[in-house]
FIBA-794772 format. One record per residue: x, y, z of N, C-alpha, C, O, CB in turn; residue in three letters. Coordinates in steps of 0.001 Angstrom, whole numbers, padded with zeros to 6 digits, always signed. Glycine has a CB too. Layout:
N
XYZXYZXYZXYZXYZala...
***
This chain:
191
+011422-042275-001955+011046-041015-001351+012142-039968-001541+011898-038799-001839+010749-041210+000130unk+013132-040370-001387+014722-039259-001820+014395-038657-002694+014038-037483-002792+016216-039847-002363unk+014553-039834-003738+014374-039352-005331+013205-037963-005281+013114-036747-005450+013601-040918-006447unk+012618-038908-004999+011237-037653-005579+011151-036855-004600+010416-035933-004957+009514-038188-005859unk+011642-036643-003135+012264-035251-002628+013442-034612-003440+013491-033383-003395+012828-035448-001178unk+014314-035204-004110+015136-034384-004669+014577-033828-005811+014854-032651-006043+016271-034948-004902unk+013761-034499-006663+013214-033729-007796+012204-033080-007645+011726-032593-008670+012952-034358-008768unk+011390-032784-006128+010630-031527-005856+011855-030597-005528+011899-029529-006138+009443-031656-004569unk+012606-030816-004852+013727-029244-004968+014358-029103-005900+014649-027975-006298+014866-028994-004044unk+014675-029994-006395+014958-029200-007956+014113-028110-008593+014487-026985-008923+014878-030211-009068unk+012367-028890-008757+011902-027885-009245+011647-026975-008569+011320-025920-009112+011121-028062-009789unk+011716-027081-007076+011439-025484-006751+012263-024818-006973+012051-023737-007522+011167-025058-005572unk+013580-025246-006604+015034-024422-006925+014811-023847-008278+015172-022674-008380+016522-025453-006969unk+014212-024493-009527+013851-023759-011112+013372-022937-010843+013855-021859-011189+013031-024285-012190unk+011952-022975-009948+010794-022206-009922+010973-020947-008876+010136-020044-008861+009589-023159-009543unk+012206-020945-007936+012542-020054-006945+013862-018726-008121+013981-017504-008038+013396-021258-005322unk+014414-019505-008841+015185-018617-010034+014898-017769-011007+015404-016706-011369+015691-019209-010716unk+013935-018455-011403+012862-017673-012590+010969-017984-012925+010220-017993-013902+013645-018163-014141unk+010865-018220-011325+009277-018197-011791+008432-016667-010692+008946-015648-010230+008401-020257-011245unk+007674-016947-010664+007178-015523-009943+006226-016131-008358+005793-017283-008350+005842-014443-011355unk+006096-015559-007610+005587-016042-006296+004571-017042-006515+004553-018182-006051+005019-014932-005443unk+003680-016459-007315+002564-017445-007888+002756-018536-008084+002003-019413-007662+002077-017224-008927unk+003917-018790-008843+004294-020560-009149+004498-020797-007891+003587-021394-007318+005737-021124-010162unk+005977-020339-006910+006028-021143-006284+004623-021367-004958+004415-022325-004214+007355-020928-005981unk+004069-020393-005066+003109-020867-004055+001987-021971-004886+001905-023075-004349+002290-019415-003338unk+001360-021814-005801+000607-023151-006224+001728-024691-006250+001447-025887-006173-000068-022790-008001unk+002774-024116-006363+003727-025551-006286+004023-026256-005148+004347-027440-005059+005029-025366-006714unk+003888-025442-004292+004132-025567-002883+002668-026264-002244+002686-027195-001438+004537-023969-002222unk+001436-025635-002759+000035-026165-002125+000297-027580-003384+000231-028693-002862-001814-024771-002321unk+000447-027572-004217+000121-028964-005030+001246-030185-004080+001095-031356-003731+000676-028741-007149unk+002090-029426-003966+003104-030497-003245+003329-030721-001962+004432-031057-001532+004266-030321-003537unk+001922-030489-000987+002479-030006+000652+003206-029684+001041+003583-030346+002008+002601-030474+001474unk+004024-028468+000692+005544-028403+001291+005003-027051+001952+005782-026326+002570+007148-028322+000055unk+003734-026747+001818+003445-025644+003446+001672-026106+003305+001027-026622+002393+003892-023061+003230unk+001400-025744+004358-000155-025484+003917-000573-024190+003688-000089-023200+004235-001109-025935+004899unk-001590-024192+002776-002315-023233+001737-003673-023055+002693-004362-023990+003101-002635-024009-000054unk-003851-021919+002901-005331-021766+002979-006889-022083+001943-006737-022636+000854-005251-020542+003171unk-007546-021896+002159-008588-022198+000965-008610-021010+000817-008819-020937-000394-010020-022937+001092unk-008523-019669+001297-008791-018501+000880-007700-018172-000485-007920-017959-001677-008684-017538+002175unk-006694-018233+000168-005452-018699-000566-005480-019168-001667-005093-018614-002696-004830-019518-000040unk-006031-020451-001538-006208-021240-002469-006710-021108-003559-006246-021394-004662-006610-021919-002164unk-008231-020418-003127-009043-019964-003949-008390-018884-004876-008463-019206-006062-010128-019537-003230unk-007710-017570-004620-007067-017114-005047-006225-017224-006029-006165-016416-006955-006868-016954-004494unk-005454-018307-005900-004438-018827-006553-004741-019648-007639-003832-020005-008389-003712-019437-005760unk-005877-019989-007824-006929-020714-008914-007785-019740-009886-008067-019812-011082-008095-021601-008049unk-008094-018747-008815-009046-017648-009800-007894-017037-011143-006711-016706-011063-009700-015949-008557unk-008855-017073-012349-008296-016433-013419-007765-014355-012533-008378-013771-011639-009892-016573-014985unk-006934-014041-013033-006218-012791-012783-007254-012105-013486-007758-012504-014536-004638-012595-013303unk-007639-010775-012706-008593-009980-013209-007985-009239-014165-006849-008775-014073-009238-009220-012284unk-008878-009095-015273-008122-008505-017050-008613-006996-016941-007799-006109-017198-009027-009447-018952unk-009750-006711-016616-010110-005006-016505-009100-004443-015594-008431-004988-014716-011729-004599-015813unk-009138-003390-015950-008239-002028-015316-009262-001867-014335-010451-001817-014649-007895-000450-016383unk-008748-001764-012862-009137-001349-011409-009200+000066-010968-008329+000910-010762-008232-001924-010517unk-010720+000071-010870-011390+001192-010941-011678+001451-009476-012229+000472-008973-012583+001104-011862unk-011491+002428-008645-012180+002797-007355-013731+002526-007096-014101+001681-006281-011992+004216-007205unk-014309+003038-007591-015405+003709-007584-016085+001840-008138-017002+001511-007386-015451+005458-008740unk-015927+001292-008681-016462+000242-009109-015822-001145-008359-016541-001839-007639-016307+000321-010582unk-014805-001380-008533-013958-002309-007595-013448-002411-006015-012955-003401-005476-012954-002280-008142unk-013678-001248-005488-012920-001109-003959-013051-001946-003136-012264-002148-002211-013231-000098-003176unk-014616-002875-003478-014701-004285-002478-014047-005281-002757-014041-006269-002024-015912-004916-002345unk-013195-005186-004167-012516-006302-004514-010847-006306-004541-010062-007129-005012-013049-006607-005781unk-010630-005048-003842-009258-004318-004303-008126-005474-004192-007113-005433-004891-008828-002885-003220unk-008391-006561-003207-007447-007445-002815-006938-008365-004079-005890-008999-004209-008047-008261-001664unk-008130-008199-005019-007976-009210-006136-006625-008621-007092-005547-009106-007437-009566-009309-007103unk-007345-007268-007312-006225-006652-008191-004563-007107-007243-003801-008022-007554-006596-004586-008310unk-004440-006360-006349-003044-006860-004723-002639-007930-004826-001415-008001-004711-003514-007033-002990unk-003456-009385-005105-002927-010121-005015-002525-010957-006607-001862-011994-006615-003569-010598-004019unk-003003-010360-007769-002503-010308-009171-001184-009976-009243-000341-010798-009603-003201-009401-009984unk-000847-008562-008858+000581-007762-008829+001047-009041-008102+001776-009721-008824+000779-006019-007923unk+000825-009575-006840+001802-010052-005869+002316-011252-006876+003454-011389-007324+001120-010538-004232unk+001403-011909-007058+001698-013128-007517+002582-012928-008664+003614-013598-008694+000518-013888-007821unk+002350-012152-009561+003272-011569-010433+004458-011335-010462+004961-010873-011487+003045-010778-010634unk+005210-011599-009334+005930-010476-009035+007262-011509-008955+007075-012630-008482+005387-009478-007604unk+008600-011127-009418+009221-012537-009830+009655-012590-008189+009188-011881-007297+010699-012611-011289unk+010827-013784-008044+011273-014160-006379+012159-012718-006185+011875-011853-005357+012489-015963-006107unk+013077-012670-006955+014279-012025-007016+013694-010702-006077+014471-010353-005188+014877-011736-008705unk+012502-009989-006175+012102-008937-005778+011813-009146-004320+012062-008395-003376+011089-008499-006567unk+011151-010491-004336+010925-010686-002467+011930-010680-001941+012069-009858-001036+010320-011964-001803unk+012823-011399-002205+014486-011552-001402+015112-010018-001159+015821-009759-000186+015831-012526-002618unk+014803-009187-002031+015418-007898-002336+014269-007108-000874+014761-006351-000036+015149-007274-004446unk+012712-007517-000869+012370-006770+000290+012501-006819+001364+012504-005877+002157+011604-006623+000416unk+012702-008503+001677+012890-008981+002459+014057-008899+003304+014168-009240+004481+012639-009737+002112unk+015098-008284+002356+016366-008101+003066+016270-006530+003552+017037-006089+004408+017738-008448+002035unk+015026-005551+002783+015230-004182+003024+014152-004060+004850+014091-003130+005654+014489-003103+001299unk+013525-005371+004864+012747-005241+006000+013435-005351+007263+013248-004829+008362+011765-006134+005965unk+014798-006673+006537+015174-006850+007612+016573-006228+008208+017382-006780+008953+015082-008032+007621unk+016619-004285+007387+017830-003906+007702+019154-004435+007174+020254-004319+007715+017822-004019+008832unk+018797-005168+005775+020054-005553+005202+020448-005130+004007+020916-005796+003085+020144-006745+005124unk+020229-003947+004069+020849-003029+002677+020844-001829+002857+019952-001294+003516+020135-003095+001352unk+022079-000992+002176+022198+000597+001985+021174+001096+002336+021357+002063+003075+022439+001140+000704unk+019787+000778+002055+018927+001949+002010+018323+002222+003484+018772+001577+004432+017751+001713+000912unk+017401+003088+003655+016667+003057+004690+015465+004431+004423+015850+005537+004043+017724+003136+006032unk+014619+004246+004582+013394+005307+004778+013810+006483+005798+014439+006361+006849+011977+004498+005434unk+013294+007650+005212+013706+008883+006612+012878+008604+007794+012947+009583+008538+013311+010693+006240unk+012355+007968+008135+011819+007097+009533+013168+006164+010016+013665+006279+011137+010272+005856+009090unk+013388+005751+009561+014808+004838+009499+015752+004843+010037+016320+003870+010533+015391+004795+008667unk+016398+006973+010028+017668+006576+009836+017708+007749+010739+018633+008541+010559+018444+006389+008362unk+016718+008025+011831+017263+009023+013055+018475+008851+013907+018486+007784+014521+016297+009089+014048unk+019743+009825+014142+020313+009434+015033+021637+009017+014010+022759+009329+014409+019470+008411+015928unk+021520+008429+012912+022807+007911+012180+023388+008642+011335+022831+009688+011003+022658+006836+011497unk+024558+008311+010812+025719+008918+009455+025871+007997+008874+025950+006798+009140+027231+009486+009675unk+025928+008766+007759+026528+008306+006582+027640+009075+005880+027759+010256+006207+025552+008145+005727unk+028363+008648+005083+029698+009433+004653+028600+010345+002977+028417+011487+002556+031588+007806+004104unk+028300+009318+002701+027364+009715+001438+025142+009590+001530+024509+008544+001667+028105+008323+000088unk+024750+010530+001441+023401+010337+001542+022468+011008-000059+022767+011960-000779+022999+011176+003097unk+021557+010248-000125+020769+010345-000942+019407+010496-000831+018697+009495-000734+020979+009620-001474unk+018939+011607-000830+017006+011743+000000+016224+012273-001512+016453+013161-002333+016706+013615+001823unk+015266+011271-001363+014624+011423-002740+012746+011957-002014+011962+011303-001325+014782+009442-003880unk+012656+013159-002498+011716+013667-002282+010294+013140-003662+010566+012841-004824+012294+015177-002123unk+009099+013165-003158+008196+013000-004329+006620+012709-003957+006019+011640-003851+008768+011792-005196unk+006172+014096-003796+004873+014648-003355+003912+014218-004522+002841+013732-004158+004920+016326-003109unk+004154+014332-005948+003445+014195-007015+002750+012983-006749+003552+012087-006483+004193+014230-008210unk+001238+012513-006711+000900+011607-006483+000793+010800-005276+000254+009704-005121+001296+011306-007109unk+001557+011732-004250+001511+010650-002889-000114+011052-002259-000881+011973-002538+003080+011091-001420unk-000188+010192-001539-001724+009639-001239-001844+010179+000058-002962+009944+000517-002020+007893-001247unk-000920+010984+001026-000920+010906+002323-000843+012515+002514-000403+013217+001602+000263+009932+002954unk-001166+012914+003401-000890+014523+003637-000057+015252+005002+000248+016444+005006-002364+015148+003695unk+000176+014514+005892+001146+014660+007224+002188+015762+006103+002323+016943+006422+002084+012705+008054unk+002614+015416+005289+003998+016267+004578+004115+016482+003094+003905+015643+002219+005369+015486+004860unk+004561+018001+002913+004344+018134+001935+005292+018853+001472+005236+020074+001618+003334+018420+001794unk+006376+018242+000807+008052+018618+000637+008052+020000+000111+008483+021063+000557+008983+017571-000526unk+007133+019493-001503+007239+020564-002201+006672+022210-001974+007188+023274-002319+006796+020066-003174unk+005455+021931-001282+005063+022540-000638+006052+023726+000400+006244+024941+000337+004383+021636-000210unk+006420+022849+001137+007449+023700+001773+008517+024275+001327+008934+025432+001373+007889+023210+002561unk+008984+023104+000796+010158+024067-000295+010067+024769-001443+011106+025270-001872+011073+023391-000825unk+008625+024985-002296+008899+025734-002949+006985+025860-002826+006227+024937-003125+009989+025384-004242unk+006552+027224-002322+005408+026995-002366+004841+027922-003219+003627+027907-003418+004926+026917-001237unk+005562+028718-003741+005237+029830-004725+004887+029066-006314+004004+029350-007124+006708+030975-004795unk+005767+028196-006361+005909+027204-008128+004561+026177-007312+003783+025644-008104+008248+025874-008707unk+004398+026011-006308+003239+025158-006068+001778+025209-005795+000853+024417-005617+003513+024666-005320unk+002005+026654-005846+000871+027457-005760-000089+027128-004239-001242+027549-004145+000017+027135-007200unk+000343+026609-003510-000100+026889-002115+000771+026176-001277+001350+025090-001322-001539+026509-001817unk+000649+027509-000177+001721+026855+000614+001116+025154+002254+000126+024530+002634+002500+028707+001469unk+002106+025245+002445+001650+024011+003363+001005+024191+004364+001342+025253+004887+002556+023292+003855unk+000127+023609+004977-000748+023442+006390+000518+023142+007418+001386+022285+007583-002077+021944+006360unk-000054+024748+008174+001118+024328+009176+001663+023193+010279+002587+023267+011089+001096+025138+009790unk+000707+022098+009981+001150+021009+010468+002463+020115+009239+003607+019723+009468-000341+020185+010806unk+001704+020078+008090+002534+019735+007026+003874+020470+007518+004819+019919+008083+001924+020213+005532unk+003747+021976+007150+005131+022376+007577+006304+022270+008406+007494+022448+008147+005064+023037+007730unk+005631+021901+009584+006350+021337+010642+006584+019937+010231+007690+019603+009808+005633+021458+011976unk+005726+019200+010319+006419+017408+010057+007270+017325+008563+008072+016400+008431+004805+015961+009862unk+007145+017979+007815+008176+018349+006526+009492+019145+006472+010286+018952+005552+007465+019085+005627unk+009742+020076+007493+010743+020682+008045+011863+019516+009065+013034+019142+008999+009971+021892+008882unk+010756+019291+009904+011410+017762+010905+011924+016835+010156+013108+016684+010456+010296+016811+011774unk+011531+016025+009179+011920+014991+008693+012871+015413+007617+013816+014766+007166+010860+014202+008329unk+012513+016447+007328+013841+017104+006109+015081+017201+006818+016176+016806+006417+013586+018854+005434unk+014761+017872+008125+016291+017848+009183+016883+016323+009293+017974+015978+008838+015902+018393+011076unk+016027+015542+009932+016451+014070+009674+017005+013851+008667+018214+013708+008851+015561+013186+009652unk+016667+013740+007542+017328+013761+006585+018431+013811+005972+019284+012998+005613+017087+014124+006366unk+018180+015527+005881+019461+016199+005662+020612+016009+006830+021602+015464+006344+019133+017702+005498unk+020691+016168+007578+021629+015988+008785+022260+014153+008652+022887+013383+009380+020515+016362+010479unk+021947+014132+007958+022441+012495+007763+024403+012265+006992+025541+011795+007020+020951+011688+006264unk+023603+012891+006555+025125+013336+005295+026451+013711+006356+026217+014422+007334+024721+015300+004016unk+027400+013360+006186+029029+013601+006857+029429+014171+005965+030239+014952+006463+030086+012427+007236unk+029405+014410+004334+030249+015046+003619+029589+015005+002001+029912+015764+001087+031703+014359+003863unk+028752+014086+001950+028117+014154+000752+026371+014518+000545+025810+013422+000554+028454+012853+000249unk+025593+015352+000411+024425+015009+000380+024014+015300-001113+024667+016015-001873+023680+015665+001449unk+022854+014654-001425+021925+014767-002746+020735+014526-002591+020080+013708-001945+022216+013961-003789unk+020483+015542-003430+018635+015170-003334+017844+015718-004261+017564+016860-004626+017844+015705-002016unk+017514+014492-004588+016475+013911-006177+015101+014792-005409+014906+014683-004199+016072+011366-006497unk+014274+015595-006239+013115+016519-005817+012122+016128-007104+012634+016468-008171+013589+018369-005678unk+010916+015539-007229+010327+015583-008319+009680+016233-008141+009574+016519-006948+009924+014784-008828unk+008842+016902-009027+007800+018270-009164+007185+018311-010446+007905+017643-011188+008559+019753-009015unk+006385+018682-010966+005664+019030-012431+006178+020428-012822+005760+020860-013896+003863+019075-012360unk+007004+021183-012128+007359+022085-013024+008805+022827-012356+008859+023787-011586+006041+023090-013288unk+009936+022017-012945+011106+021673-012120+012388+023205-012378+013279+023433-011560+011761+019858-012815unk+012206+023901-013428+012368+025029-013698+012004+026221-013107+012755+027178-013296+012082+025024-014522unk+010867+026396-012332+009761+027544-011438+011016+026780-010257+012117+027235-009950+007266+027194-011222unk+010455+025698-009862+011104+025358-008287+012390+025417-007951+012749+025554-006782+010899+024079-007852unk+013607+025269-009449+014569+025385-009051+015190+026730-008683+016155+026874-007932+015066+024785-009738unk+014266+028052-009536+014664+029317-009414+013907+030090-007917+014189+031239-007575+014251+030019-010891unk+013051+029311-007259+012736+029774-006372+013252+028902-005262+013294+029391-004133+011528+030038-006489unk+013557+027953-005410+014787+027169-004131+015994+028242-004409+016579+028367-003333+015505+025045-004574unk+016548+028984-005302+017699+029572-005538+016898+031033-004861+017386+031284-003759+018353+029460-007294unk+016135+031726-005144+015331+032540-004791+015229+032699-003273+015313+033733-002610+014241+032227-005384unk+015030+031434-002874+014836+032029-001419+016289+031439-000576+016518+031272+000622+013149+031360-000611unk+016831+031298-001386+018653+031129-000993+018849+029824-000137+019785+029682+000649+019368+032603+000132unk+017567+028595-000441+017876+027494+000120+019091+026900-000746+019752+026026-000186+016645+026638+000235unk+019471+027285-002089+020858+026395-002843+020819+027087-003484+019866+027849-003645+021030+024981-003463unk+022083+027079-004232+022316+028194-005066+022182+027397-006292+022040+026177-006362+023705+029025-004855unk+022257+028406-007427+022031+027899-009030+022839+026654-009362+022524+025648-009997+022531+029084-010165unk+024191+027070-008636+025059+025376-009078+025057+024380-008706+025662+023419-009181+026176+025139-009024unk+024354+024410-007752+023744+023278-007242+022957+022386-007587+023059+021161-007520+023331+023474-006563unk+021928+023227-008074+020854+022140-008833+020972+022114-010195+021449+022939-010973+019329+022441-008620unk+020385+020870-010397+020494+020238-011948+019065+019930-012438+018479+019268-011581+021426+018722-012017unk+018449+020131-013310+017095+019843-013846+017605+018855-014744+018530+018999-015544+016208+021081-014530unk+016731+017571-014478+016719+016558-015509+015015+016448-015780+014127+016934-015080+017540+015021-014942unk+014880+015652-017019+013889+015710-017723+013252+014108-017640+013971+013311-018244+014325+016300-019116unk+012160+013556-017065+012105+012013-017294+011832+011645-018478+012248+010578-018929+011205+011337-016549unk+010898+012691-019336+010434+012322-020746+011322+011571-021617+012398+012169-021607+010120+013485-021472unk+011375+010764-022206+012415+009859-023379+012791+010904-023834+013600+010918-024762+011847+008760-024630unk
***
């Protein structure tokens, strides 16, 4: 029984280094070392869906695509969230970090694509290059959390702003005398 407890941790120890959640969870249901649900289970057996996930056609199945990525997804990344859940790294969300300092801060703004509407950075900060300005609720919960934010910093602040047209926004953040020209830097993501 040793033996072949030691050579199931071995292989999980392989499979915890360089395999992806997926292994170790089918390794784990093949080897009782937790119990598996059948839902689970089932899951973990189904071939990974190969079409591209469509709204409008898939939304009753969305979990399938969710749990493809998950399983996918190597260990190294869980340990990495797992430590950000549990308050054990540099970072923190502007929900996060009311009330604290830092000597150095970094607030990365990025409206392009977000799914939610409570706030709308760009909006507020540059609503002329954005062509409409914010709902004055936006404005307020985007002003608030920007103070959070910003007020974080003891001596260093930065802040990464993405936008689709980063040239308009930087001359009208300079424009309306929120930073001046030397301040900001336009970088380009394109290769």
């Amino acid at each position: 029984m040793l033996k072949k407890a030691d050579a199931d941790v071995d292989e999980l120890a392989q499979l915890w280094a360089a395999g992806t959640v997926g292994d170790v969870l089918t390794f784990a249901g093949k080897k009782g070392l937790c119990p598996i649900s059948e839902r689970l289970e089932k899951t973990l057996k189904r071939a990974p869906r190969a079409e591209a996930y469509d709204e409008t056609q898939h939304s009753a199945d969305k979990g399938d695509w969710l749990a493809d990525e998950f399983f996918r997804m190597p260990l190294a990344e869980i340990d990495k969230y797992c430590d950000y859940l549990s308050d054990n790294t540099e970072f923190s969300t502007q929900h996060g970090v009311k009330g604290e300092e830092y000597p150095s801060v970094l607030v990365v703004l990025d409206d392009v694509g977000a799914a939610w509407t409570n706030y709308s950075f760009t909006k507020t900060l540059t609503p002329k290059t954005e062509g409409k300005e914010p709902t004055e609720r936006q404005q307020r919960l985007s002003n608030n959390l920007a103070y959070v934010c910003f007020s974080r910093a003891e001596t260093d602040l930065r802040i990464v702003m993405y936008t689709t047209n980063p040239q308009d926004a930087k001359a009208e953040l300079v424009e309306r005398k929120l930073l001046s020209d030397e301040q900001i830097e336009v970088l380009s993501l394109a290769g």
